[in-house]
Residue frames as qw, qx, qy, qz and C-alpha x, y, z in Angstrom:
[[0.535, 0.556, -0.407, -0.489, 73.26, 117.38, 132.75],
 [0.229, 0.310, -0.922, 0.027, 74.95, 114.32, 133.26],
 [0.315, 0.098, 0.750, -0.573, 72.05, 113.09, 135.57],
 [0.613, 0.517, -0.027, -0.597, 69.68, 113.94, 132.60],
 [0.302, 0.578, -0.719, -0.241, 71.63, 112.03, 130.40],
 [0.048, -0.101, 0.956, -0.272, 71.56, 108.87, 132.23],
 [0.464, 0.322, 0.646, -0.514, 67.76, 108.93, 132.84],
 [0.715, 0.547, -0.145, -0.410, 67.15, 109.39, 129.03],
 [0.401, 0.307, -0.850, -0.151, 69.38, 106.69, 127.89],
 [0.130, -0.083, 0.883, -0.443, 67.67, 104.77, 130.54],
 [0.472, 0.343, 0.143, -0.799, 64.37, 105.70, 129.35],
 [0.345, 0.634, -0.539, -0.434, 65.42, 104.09, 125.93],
 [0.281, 0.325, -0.902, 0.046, 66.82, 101.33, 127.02],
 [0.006, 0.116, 0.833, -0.541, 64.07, 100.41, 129.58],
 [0.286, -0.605, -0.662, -0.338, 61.18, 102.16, 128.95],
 [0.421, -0.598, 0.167, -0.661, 59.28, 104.28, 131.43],
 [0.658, -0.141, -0.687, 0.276, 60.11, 102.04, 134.79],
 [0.435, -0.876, 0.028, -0.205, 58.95, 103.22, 138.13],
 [0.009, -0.736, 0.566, -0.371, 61.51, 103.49, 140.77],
 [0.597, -0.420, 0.640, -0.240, 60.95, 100.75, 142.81],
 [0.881, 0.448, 0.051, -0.139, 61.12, 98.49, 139.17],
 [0.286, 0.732, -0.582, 0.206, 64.81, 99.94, 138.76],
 [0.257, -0.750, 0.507, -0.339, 65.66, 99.01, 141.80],
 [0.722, -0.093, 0.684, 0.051, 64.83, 95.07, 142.02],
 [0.935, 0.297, 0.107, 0.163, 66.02, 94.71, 138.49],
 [0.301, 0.758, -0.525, 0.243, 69.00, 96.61, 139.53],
 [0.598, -0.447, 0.574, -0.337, 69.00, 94.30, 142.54],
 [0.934, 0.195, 0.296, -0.034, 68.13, 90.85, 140.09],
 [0.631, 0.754, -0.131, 0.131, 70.91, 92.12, 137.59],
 [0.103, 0.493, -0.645, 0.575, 73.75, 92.72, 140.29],
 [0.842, -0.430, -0.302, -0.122, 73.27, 90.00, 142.39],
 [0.768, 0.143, -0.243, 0.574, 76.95, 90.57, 143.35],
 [0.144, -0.956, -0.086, -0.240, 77.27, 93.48, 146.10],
 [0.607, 0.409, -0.240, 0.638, 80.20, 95.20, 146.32],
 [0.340, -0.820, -0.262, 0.379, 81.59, 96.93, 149.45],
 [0.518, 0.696, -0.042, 0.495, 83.07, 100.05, 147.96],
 [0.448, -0.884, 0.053, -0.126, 84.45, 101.15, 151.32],
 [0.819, -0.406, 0.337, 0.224, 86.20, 98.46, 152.28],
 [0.773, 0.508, 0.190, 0.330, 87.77, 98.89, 148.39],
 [0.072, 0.879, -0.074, 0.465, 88.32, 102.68, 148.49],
 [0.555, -0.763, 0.295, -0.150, 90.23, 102.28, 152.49],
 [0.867, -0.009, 0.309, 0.390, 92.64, 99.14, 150.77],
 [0.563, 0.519, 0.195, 0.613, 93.52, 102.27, 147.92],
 [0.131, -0.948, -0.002, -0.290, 93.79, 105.06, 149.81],
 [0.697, -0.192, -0.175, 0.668, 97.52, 106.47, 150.78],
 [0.241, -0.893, -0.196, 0.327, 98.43, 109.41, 152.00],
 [0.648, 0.620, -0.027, 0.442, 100.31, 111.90, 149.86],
 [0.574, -0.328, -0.196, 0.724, 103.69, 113.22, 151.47],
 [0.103, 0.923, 0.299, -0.220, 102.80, 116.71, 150.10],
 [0.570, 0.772, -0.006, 0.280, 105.04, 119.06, 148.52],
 [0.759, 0.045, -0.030, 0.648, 108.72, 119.74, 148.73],
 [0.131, 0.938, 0.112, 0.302, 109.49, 123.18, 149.97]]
């Protein structure tokens, strides 16, 4: 649903756009590329678990 969503508001906002459009004006638009690994492995602790 949420997937649906997205592709109509895209739709809207864009127009009918093939896939390989999206992609280099998602590529021209974000020129800035983000490692989300390296982001997600700085935030990531370990939870002592629960108290029993």
């Amino acid at each position: 649903m949420v997937e649906q969503a997205l592709e109509l508001y895209a739709r809207q906002q864009h127009g009918e756009e093939s896939a390989l459009d999206f992609y280099a004006r998602l590529a021209r638009d974000l020129s800035a590329d983000i490692d989300l690994e390296s982001i997600l492995r700085e935030n990531r602790h370990g939870h002592a678990g629960i108290d029993l």
